[in-house]
Kinemage of the C-alpha trace (Angstrom):
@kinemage 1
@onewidth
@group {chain A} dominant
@subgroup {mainchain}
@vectorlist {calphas} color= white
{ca unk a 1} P 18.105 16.251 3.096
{ca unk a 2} L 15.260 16.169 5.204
{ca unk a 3} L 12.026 17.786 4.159
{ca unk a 4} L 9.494 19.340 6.761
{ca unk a 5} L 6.401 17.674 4.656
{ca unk a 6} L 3.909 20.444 5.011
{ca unk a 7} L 0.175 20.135 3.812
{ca unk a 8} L -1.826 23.627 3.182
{ca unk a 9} L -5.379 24.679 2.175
{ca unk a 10} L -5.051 26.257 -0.864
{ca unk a 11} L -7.469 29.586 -1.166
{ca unk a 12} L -8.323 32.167 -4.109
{ca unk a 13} L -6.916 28.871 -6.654
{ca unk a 14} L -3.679 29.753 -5.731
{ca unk a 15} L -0.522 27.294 -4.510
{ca unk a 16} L 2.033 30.214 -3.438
{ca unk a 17} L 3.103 30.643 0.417
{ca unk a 18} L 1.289 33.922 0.733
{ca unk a 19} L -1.864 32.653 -0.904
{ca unk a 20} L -2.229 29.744 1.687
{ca unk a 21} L -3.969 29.387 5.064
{ca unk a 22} L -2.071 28.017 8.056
{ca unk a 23} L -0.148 24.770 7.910
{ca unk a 24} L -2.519 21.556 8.327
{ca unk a 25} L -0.108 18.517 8.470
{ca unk a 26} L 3.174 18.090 9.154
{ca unk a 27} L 5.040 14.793 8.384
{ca unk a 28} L 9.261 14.350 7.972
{ca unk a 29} L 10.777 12.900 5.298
{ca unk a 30} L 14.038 11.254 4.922
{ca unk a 31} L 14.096 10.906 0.871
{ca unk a 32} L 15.746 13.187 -1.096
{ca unk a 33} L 13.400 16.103 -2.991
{ca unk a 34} L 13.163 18.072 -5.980
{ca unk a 35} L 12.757 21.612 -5.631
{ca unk a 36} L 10.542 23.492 -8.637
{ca unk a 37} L 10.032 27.354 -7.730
{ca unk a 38} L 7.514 29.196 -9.797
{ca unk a 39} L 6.386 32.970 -9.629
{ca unk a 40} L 3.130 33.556 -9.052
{ca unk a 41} L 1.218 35.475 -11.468
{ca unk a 42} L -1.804 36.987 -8.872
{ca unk a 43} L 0.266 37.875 -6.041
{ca unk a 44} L 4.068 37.853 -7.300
{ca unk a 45} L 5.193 35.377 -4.655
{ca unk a 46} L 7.201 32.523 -5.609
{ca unk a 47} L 5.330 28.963 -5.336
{ca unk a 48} L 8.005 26.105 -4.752
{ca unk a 49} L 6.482 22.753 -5.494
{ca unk a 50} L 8.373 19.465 -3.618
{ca unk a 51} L 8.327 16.281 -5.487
{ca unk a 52} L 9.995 13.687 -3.219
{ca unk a 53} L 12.043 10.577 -4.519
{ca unk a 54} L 9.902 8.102 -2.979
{ca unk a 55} L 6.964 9.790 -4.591
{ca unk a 56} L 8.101 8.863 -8.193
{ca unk a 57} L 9.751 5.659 -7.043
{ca unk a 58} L 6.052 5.095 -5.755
{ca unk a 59} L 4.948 6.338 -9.572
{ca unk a 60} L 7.511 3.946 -11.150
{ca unk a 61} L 6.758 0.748 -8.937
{ca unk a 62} L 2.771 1.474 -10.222
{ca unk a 63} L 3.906 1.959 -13.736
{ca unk a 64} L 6.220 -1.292 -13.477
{ca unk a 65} L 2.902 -3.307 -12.131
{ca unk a 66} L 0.494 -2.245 -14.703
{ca unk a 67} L 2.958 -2.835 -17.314
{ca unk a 68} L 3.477 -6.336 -15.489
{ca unk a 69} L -0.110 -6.691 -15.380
{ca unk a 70} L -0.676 -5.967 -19.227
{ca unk a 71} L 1.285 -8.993 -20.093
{ca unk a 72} L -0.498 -11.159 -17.583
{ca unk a 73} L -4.162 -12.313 -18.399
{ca unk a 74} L -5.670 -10.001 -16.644
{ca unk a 75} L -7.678 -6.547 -17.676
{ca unk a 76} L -11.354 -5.790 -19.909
{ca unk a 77} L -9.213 -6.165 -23.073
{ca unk a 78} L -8.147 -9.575 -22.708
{ca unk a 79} L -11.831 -10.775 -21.670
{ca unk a 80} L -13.006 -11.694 -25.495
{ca unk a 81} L -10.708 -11.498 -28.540
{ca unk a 82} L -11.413 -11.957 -32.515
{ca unk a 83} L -9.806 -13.899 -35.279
{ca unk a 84} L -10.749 -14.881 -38.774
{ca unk a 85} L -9.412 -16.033 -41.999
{ca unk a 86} L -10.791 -16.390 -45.418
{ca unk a 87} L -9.529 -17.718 -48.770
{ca unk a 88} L -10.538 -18.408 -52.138
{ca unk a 89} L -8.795 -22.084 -53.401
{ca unk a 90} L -9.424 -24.141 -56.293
{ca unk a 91} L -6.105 -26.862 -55.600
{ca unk a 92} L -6.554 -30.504 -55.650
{ca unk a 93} L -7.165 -32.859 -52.307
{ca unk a 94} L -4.726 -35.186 -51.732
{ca unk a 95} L -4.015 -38.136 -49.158
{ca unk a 96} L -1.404 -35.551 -47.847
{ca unk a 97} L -3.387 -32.747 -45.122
{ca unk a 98} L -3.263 -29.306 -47.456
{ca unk a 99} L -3.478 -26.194 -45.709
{ca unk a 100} L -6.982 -24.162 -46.096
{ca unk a 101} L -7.685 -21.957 -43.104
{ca unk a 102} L -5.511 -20.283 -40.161
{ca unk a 103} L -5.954 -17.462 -37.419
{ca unk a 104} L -3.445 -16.825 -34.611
{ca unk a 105} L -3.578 -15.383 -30.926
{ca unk a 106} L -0.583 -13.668 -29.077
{ca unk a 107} L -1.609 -15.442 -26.271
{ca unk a 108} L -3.666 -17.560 -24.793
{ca unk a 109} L -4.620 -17.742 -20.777
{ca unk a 110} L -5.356 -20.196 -18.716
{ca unk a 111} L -9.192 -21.471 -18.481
{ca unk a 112} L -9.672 -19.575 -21.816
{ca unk a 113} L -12.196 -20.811 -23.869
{ca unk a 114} L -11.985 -20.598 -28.186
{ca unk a 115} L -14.927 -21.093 -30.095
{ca unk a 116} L -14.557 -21.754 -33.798
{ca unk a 117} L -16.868 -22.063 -36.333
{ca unk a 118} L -16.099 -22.305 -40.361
{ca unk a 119} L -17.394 -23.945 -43.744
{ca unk a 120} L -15.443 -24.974 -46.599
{ca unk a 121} L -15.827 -25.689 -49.823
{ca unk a 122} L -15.793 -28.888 -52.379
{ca unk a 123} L -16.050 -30.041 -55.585
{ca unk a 124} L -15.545 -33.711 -56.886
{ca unk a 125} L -15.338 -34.675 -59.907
{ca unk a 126} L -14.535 -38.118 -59.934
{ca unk a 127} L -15.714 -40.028 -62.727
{ca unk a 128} L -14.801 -43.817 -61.592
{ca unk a 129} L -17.524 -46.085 -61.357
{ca unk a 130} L -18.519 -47.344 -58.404
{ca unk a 131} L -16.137 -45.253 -56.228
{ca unk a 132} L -17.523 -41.487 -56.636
{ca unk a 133} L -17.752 -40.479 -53.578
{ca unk a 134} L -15.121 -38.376 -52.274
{ca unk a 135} L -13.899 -39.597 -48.440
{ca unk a 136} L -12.656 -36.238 -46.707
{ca unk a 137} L -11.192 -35.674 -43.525
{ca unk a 138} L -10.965 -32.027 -41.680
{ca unk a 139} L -9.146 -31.596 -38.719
{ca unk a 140} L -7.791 -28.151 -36.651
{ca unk a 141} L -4.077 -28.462 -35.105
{ca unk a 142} L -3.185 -26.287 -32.639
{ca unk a 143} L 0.499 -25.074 -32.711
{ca unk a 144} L 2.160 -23.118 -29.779
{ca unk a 145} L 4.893 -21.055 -29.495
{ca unk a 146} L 7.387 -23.909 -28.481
{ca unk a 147} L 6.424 -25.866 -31.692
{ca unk a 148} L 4.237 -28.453 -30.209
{ca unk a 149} L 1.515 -29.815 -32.175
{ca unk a 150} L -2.099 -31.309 -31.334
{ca unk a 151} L -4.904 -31.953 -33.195
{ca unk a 152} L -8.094 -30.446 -31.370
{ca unk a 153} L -10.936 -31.180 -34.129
{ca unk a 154} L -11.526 -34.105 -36.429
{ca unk a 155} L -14.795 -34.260 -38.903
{ca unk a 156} L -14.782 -37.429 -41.950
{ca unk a 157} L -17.387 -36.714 -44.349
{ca unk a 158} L -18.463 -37.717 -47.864
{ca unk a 159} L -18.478 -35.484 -50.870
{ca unk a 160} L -20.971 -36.936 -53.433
{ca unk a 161} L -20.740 -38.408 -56.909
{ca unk a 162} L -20.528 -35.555 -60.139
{ca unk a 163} L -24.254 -34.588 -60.783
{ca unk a 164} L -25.063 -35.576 -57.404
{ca unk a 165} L -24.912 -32.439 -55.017
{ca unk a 166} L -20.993 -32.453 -55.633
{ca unk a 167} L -20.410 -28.923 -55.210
{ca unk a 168} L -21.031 -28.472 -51.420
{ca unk a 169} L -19.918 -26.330 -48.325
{ca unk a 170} L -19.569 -28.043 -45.252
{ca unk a 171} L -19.734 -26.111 -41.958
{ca unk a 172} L -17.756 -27.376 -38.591
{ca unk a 173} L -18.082 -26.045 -35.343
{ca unk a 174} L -15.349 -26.436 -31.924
{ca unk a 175} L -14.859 -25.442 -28.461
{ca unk a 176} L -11.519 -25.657 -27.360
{ca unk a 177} L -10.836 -25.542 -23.691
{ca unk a 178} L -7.561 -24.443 -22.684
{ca unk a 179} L -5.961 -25.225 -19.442
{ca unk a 180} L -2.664 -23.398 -19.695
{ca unk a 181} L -1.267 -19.744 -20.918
{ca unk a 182} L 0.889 -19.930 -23.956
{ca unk a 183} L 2.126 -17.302 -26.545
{ca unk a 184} L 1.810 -17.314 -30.282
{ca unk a 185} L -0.981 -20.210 -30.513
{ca unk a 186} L -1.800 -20.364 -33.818
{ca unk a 187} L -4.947 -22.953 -35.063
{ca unk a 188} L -4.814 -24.343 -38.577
{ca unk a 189} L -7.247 -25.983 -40.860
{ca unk a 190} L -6.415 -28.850 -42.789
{ca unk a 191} L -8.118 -31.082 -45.331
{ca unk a 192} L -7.427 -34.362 -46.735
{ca unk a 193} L -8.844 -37.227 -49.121
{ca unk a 194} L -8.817 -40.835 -47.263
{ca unk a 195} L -9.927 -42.585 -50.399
{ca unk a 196} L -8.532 -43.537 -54.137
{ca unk a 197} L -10.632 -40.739 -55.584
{ca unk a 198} L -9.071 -37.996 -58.146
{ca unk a 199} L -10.514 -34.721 -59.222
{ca unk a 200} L -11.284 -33.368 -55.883
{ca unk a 201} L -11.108 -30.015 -54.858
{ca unk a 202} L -11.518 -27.186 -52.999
{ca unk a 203} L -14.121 -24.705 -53.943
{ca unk a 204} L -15.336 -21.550 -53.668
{ca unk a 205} L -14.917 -19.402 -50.622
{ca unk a 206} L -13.319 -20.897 -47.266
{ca unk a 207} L -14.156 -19.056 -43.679
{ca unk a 208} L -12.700 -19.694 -40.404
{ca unk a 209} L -13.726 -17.356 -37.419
{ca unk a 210} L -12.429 -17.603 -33.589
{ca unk a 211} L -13.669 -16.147 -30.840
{ca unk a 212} L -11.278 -16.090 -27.317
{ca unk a 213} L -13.299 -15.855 -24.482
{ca unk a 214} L -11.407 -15.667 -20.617
């Protein structure tokens, strides 16, 4: 059906025919319309509002593009995002990478930038002479949502001899830089023992924080 689009100046706060002044605008419209007729409670006249299909096709296309838009990296709330992980461990090093530390993003944008900073904890209590001190290796891998792995951090560092400052926290810092969007990226902290040593462990609280900046 088509519509005579008419455009009034409402007066007195009112929207019904008899509280309007004289027509404004007038515009034709091809798209089919709504009709939703109301009875005015100042004057008694009836107030029929229009709401045209290519008005809330309009609404829905907006609605589709925001939504579209949310998953994209785009918007204030995907401009800096925080992760963090703690944990308490006491198990054995190994030559075999043990799990310490992991935090996870839903996604990751291109040019994004993840800062990560963390300490963990060690004892060693190796008692074999000449050959105390504990050989350690740290790394962070970076998993995505396809499976693909990379390691993006690597620190080798001695724990010293029993009596010898063997109970020690040692703090690493990164800055990834990331150069393509990917869902479900998930970093992981691993530690390992390169050398012969036994009695090595983890100790005492673990932290892991990560900040995603875009």
């Amino acid at each position: 059906m088509k519509y005579n689009k008419k455009t009034w100046e409402k007066i007195e706060g009112c929207d019904c025919f008899k509280c309007r002044e004289a027509e404004t605008k007038v515009e034709w419209c091809d798209h089919k319309h709504d009709w939703d007729k109301k009875e005015c409670p100042k004057c008694g006249d009836v107030n029929i509002k229009v709401v045209c299909e290519k008005d809330n096709h309009d609404k829905k296309d907006d609605h589709d593009k925001k939504k579209h838009d949310c998953e994209k990296c785009t918007g204030k709330t995907d401009k800096v995002e925080f992760q963090s992980d703690t944990s308490v461990l006491d198990d054995e090093i190994f030559e075999e990478p043990i799990q310490v530390l992991q935090v996870s993003f839903k996604k990751i944008c291109k040019d994004d930038k993840v800062w990560f900073s963390g300490i963990v904890g060690f004892d060693n209590d190796t008692c074999v002479y000449g050959n105390d001190v504990a050989v350690i290796k740290l790394t962070i891998v970076r998993t995505s949502e396809s499976g693909s792995e990379r390691t993006i951090y690597r620190q080798i560092f001695e724990i010293d001899q029993p009596g010898h400052d063997d109970r020690t926290q040692v703090p690493f810092a990164h800055v990834e830089f990331e150069s393509n969007e990917n869902k479900n990226v998930t970093y992981t902290v691993f530690v390992q023992r390169l050398n012969d040593n036994r009695d090595v462990f983890l100790f005492g609280q673990n932290t892991l924080a990560a900040l995603r900046i875009n």
